[in-house]
C-alpha atoms as a printed R data frame, in Angstrom:
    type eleno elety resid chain resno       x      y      z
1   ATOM     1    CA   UNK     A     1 139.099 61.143 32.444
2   ATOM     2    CA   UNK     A     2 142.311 63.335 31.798
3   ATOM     3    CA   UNK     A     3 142.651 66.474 32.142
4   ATOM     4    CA   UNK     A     4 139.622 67.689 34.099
5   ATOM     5    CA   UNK     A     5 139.728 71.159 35.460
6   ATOM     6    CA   UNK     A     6 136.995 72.655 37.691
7   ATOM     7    CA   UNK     A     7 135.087 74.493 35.201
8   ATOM     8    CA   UNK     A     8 135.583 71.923 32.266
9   ATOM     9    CA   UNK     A     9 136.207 68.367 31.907
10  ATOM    10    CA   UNK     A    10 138.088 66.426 29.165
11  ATOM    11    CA   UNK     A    11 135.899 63.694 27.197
12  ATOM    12    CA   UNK     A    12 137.025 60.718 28.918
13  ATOM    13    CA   UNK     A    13 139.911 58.210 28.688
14  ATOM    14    CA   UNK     A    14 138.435 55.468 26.695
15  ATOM    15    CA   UNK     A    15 140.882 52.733 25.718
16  ATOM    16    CA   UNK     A    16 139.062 51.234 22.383
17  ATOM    17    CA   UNK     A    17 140.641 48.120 21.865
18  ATOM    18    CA   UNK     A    18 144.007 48.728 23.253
19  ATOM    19    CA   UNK     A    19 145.855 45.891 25.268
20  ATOM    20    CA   UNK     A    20 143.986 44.639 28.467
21  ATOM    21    CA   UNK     A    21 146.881 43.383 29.903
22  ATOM    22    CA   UNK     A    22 150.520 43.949 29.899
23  ATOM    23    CA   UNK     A    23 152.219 42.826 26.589
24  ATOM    24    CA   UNK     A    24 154.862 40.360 27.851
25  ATOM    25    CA   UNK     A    25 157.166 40.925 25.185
26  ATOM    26    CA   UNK     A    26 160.860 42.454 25.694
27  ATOM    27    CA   UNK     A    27 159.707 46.165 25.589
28  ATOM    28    CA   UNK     A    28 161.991 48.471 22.567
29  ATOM    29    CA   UNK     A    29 162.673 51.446 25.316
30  ATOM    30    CA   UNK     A    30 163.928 51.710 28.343
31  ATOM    31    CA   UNK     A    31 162.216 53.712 31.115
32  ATOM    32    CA   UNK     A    32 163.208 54.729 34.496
33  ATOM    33    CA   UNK     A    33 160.822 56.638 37.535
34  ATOM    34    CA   UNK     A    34 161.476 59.629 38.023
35  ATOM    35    CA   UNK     A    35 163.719 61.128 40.884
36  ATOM    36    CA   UNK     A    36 161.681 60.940 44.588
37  ATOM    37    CA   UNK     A    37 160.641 58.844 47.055
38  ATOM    38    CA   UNK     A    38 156.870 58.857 46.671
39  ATOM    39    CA   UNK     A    39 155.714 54.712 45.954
40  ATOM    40    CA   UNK     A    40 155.566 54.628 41.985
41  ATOM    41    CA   UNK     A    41 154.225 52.967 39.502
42  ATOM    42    CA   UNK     A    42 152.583 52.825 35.890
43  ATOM    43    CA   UNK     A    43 149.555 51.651 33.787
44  ATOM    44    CA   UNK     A    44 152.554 50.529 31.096
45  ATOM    45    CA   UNK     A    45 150.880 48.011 28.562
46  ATOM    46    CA   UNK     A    46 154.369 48.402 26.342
47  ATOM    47    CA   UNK     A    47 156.665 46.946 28.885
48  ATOM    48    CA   UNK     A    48 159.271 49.870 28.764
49  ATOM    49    CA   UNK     A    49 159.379 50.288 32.816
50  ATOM    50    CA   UNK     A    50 160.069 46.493 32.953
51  ATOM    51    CA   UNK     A    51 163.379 46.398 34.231
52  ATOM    52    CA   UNK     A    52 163.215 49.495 36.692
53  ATOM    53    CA   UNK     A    53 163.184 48.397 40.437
54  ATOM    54    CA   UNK     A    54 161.883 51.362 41.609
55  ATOM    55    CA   UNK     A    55 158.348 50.919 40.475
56  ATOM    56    CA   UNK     A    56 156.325 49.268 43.218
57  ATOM    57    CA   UNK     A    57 152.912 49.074 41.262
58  ATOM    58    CA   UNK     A    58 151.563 47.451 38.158
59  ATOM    59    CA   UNK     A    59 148.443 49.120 36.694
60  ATOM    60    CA   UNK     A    60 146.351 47.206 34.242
61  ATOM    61    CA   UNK     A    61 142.999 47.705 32.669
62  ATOM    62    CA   UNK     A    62 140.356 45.141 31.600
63  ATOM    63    CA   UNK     A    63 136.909 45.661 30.182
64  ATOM    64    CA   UNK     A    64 134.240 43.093 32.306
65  ATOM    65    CA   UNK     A    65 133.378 41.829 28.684
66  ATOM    66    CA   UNK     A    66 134.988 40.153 25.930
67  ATOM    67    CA   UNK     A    67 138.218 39.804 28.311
68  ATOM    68    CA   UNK     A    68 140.831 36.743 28.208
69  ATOM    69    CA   UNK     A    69 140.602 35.530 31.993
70  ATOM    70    CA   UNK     A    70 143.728 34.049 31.839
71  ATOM    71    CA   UNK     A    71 145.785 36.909 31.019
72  ATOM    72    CA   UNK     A    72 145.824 37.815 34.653
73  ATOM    73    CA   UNK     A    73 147.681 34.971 35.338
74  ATOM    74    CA   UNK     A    74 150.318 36.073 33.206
75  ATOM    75    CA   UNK     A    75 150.165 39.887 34.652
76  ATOM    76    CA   UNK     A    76 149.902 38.030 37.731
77  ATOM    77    CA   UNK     A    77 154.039 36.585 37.136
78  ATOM    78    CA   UNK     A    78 155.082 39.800 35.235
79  ATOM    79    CA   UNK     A    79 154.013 41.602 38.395
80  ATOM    80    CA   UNK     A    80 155.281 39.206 41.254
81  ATOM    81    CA   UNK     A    81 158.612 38.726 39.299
82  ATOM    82    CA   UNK     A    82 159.345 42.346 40.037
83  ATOM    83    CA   UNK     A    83 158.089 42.448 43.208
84  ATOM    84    CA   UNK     A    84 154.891 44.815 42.314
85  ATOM    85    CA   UNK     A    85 151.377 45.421 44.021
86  ATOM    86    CA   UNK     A    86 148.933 44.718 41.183
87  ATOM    87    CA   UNK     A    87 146.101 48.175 40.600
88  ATOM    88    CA   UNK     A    88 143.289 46.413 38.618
89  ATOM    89    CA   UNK     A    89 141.076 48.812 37.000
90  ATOM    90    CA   UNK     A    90 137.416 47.163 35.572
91  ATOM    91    CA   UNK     A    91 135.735 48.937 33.054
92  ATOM    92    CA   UNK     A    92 132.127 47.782 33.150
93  ATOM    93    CA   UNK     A    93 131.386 47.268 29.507
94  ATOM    94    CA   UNK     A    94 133.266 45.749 26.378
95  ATOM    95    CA   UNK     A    95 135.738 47.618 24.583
96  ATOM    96    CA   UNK     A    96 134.083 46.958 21.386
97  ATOM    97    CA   UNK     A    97 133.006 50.533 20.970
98  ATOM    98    CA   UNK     A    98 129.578 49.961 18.762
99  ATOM    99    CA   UNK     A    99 128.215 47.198 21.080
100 ATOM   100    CA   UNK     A   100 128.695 49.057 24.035
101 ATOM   101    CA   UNK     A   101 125.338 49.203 26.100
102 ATOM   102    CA   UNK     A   102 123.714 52.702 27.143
103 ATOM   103    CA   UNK     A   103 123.797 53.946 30.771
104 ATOM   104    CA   UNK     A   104 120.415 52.492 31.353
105 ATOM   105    CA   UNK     A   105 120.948 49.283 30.032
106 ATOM   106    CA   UNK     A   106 123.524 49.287 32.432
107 ATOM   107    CA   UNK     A   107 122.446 50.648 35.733
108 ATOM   108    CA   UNK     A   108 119.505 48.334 35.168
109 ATOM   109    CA   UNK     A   109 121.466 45.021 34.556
110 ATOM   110    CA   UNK     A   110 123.583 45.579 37.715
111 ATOM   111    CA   UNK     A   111 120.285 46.218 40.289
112 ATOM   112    CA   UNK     A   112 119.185 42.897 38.723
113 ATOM   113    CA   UNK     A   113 121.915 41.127 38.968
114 ATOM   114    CA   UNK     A   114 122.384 40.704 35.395
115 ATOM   115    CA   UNK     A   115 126.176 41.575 35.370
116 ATOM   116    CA   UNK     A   116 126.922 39.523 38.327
117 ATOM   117    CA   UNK     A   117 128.637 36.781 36.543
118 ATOM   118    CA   UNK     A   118 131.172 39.089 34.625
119 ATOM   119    CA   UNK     A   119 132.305 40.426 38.138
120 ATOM   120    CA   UNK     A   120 132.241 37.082 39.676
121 ATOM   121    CA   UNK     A   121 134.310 35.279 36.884
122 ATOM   122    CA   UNK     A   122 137.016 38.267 37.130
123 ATOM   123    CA   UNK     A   123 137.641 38.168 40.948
124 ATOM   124    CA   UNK     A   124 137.620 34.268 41.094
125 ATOM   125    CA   UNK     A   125 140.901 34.924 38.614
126 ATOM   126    CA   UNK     A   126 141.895 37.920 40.979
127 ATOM   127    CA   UNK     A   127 141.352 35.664 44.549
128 ATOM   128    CA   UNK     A   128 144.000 32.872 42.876
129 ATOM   129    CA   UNK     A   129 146.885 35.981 42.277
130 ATOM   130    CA   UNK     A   130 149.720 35.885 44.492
131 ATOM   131    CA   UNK     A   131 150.491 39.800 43.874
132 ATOM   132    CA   UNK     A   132 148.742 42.029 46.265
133 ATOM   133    CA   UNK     A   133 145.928 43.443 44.369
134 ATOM   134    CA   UNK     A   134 143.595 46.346 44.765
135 ATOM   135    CA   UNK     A   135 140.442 46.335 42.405
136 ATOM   136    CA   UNK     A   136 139.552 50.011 40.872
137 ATOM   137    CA   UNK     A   137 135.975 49.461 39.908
138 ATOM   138    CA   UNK     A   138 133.702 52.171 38.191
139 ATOM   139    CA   UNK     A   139 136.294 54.880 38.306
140 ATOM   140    CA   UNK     A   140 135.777 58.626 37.582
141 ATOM   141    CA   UNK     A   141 132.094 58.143 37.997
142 ATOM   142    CA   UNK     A   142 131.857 62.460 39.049
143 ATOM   143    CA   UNK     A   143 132.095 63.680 35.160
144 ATOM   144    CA   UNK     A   144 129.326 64.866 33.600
145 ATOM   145    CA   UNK     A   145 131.291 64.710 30.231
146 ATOM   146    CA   UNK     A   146 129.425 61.554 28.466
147 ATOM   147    CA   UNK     A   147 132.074 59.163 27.891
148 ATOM   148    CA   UNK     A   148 131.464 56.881 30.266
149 ATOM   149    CA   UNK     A   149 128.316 54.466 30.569
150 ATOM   150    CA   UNK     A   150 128.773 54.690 34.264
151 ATOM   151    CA   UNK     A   151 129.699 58.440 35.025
152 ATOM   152    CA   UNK     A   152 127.295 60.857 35.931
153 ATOM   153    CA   UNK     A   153 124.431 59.040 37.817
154 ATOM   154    CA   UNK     A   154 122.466 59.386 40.546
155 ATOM   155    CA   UNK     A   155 125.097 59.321 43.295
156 ATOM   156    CA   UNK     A   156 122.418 56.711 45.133
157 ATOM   157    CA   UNK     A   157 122.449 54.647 42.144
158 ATOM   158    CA   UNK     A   158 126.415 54.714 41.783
159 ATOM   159    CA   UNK     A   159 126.747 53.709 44.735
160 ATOM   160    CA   UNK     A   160 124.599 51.277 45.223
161 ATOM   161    CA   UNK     A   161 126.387 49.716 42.374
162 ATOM   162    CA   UNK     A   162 129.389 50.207 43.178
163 ATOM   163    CA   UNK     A   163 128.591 48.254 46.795
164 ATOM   164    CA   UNK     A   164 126.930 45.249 44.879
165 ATOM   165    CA   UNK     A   165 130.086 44.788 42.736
166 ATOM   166    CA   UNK     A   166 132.404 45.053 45.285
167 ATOM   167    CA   UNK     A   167 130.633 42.580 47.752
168 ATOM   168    CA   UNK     A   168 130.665 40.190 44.900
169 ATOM   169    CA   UNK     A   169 134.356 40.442 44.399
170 ATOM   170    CA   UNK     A   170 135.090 40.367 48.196
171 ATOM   171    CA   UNK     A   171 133.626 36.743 48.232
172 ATOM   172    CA   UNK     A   172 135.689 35.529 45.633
173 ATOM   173    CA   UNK     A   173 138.859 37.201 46.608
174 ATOM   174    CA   UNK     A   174 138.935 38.293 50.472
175 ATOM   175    CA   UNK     A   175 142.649 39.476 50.388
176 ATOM   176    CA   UNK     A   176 142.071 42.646 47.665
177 ATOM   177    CA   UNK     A   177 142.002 45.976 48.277
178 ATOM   178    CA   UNK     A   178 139.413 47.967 46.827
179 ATOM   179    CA   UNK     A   179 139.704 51.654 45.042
180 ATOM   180    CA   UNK     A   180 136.955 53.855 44.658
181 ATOM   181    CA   UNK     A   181 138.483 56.754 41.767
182 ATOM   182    CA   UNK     A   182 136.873 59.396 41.216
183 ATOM   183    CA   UNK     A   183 138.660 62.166 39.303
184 ATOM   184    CA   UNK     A   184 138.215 64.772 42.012
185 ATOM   185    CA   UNK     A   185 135.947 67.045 40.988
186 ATOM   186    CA   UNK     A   186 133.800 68.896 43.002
187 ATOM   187    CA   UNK     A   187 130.602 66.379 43.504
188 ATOM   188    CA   UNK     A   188 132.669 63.224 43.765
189 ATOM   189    CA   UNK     A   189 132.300 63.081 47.497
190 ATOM   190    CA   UNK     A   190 128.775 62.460 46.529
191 ATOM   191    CA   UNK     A   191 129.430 59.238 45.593
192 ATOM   192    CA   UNK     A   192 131.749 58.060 48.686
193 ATOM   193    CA   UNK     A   193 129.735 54.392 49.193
194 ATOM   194    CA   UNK     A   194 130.755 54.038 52.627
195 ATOM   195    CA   UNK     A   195 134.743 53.180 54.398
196 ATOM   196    CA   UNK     A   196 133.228 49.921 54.556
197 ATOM   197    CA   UNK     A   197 133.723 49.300 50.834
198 ATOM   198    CA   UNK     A   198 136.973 51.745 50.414
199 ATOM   199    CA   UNK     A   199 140.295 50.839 51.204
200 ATOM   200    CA   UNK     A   200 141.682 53.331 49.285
201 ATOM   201    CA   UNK     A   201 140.855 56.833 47.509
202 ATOM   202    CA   UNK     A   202 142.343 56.965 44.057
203 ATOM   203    CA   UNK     A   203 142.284 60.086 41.702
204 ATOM   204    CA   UNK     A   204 143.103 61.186 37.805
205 ATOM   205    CA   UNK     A   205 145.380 64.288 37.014
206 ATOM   206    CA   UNK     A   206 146.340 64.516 33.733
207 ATOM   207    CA   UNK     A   207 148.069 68.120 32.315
208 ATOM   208    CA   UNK     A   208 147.907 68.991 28.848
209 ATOM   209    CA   UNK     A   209 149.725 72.296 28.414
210 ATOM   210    CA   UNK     A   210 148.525 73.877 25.242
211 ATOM   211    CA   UNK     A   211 144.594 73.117 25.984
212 ATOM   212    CA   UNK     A   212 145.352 74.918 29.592
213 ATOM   213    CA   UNK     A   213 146.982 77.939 27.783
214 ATOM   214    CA   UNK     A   214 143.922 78.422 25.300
215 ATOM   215    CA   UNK     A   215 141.453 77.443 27.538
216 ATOM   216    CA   UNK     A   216 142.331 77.953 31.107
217 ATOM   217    CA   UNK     A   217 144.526 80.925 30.469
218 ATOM   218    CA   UNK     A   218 147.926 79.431 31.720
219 ATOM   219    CA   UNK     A   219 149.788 76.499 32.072
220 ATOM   220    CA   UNK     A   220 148.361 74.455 35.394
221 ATOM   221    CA   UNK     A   221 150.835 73.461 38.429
222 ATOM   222    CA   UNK     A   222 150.913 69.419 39.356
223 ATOM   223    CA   UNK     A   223 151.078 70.448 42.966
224 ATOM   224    CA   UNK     A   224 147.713 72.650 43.022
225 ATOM   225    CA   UNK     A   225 145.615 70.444 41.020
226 ATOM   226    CA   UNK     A   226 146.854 67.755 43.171
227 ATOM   227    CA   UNK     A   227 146.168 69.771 46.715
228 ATOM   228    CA   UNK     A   228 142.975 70.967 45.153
229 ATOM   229    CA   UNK     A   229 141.519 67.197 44.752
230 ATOM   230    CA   UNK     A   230 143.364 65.538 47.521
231 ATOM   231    CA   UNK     A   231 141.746 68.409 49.773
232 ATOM   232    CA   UNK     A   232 138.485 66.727 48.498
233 ATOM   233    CA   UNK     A   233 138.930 63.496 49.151
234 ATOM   234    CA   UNK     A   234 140.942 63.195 52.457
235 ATOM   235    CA   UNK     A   235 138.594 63.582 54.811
236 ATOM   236    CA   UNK     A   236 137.246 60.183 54.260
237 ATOM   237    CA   UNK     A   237 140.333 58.859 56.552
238 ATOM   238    CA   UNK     A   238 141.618 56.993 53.427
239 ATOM   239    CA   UNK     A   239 145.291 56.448 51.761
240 ATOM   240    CA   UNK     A   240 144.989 58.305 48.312
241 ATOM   241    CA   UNK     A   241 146.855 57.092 45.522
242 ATOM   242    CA   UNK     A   242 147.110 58.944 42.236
243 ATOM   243    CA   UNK     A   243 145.674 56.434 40.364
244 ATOM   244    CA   UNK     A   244 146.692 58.123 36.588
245 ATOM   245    CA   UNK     A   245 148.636 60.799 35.842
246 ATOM   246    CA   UNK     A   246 150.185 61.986 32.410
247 ATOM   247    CA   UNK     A   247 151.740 65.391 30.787
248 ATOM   248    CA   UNK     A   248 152.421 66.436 27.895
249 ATOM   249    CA   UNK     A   249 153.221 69.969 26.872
250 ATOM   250    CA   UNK     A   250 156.958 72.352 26.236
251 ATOM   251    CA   UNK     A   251 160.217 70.528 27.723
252 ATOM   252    CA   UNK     A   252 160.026 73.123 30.941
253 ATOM   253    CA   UNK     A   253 156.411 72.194 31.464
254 ATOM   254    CA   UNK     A   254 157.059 68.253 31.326
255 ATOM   255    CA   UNK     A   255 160.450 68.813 33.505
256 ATOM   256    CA   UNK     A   256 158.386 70.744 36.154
257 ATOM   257    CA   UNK     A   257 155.497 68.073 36.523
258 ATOM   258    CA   UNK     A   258 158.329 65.312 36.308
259 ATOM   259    CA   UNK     A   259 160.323 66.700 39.431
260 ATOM   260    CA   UNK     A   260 156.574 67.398 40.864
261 ATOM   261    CA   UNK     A   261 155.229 63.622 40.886
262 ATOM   262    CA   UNK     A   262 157.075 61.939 43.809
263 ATOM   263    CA   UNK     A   263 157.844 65.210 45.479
264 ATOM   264    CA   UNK     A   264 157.578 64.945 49.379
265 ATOM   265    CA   UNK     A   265 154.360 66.131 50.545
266 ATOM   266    CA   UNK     A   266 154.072 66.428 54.316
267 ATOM   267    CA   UNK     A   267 151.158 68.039 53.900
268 ATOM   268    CA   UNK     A   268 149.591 65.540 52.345
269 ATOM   269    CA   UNK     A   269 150.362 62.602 55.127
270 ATOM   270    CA   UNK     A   270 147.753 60.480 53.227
271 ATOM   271    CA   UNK     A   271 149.208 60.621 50.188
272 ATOM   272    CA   UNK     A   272 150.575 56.832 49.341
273 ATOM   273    CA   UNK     A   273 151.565 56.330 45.522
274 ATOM   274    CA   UNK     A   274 151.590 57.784 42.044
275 ATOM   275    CA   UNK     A   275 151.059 56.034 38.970
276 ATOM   276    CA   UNK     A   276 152.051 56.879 35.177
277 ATOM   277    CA   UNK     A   277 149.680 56.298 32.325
278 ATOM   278    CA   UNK     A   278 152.163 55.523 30.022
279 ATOM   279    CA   UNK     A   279 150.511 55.898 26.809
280 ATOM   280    CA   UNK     A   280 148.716 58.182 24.078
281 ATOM   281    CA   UNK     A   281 145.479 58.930 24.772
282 ATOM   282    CA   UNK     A   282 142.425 57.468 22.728
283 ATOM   283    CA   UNK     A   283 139.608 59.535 23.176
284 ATOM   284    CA   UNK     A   284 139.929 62.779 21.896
285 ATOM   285    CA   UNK     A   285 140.747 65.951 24.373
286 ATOM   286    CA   UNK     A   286 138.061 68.521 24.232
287 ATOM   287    CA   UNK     A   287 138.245 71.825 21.700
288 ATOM   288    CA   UNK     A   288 139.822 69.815 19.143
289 ATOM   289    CA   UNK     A   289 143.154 69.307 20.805
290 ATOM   290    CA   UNK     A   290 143.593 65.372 19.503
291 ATOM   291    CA   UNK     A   291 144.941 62.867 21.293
292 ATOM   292    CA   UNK     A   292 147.448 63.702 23.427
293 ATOM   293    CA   UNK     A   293 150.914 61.481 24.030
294 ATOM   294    CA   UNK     A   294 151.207 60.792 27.412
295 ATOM   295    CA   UNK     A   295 154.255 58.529 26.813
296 ATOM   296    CA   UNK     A   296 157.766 59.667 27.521
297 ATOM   297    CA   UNK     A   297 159.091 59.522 23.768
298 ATOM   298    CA   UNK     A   298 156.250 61.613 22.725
299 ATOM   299    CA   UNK     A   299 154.943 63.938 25.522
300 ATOM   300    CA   UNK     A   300 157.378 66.783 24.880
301 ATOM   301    CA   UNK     A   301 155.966 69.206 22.173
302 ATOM   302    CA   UNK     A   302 158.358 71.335 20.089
């Protein structure tokens, strides 16, 4: 999800058939991190942080269907050639929007073991990786919105899932971390499955400054939806990362969440990482507000 508020949440952040994996390709801009000291990094399928030493994480995405295996070997060198921890998020389904599976089919085909294969074959790939890696499975499962096959179970369910894919991947690759993500919402501790399948606590913030005038009433503050969802989370004990985070809105309103991301947050002694989603969005924002540009070239609007 993006931009999910308390009272109402954003229609997911589908990726259709966008690029699984990084494309390798000399990227056409430039882009640096911005000023702090916070660990950061970027979901960045264009290449355009590729030459920035101060990212410390590579984010990718890959549907567990209809996925080239072997492209994580080339994340894999793009990654360890720049001296980055790998996030590997696994959305359980195909990106092929009209042969996507229902919720049922789903929750179904994972209790029986149906989808073991698909999470097997990806963390045999992830166990050879010489990056560190930290497998985001299932993420954002607290939204109630309807984009996602897997959000909005029965906690029990979800988490029983969530333990069953995550004890298959442990077999086949020992040394990964392992992310649960929910978005933050009230209700996601709900779905906590247990420190003994959590290394680390990820979440979603994503600001989108004219829905939050029209909607919410006034531009939202990076630091209090951040406080507000990191309250939720950290008393599991866990580091929290900031899994995905974009803006897009007036130039003051993307310079205040810029010098906001990698801020120091004493208060927040859990707080580990931040990473960019660096580009436009999808899946359509709710009350017709289109698809916003997260990426740098295109998040300011005039």
């Amino acid at each position: 999800m993006r931009g999910q508020n308390e009272h109402q949440t954003k229609q997911g952040h589908g990726r259709g058939m966008a690029a699984a994996l990084l494309m390798l390709g000399a990227p056409g801009v430039a882009l640096a991190a911005p000023p702090g000291d916070l660990p950061f990094g970027a979901y960045d399928p264009a290449g355009e942080y590729s030459a920035d030493n101060a990212l410390t994480i590579e984010h990718i995405f890959l549907p567990w269907e209809d996925v080239a295996l072997g492209s994580l070997l080339d994340a894999d060198a793009y990654a360890l050639e720049r001296k980055r921890a790998m996030i590997i998020t696994i959305e359980p389904w195909t990106w092929t929007r009209d042969e996507r599976n229902t919720a049922e089919f789903l929750r179904n085909g994972i209790d029986q073991g149906y989808y073991d294969a698909n999470m097997r074959n990806i963390c045999a790939v992830v166990g050879t990786l010489q990056s560190p890696v930290s497998i985001r499975w299932g993420h954002e499962m607290e939204t109630k919105d309807g984009q996602f096959i897997w959000s909005a179970w029965n906690p029990d369910d979800y988490i029983a899932a969530y333990r069953r894919m995550i004890d298959i991947c442990r077999a086949e690759a020992p040394e990964a971390n392992f992310i649960w993500s929910p978005i933050g919402l009230e209700g996601a501790q709900a779905y906590y499955p247990g420190d003994d399948y959590v290394d680390l606590v990820g979440l979603s913030i994503f600001g989108l400054q004219p829905w939050e005038e029209a909607i919410l009433g006034g531009a939202q503050d990076f630091g209090d939806v951040l406080a507000e969802r990191y309250d939720r989370v950290a008393g599991f004990g866990k580091p929290v990362v900031v899994a995905e985070v974009g803006y897009s809105g007036s130039a003051e309103y993307v310079a205040a969440w810029e010098a906001e991301l990698r801020a120091a947050r004493p208060e927040m002694p859990q707080l580990v990482g931040v990473v960019y989603f660096n580009q436009q969005e999808v899946y359509p924002w709710p009350d017709g507000f289109g698809l916003p540009d997260w990426t740098p070239a295109g998040r300011v609007i005039e």
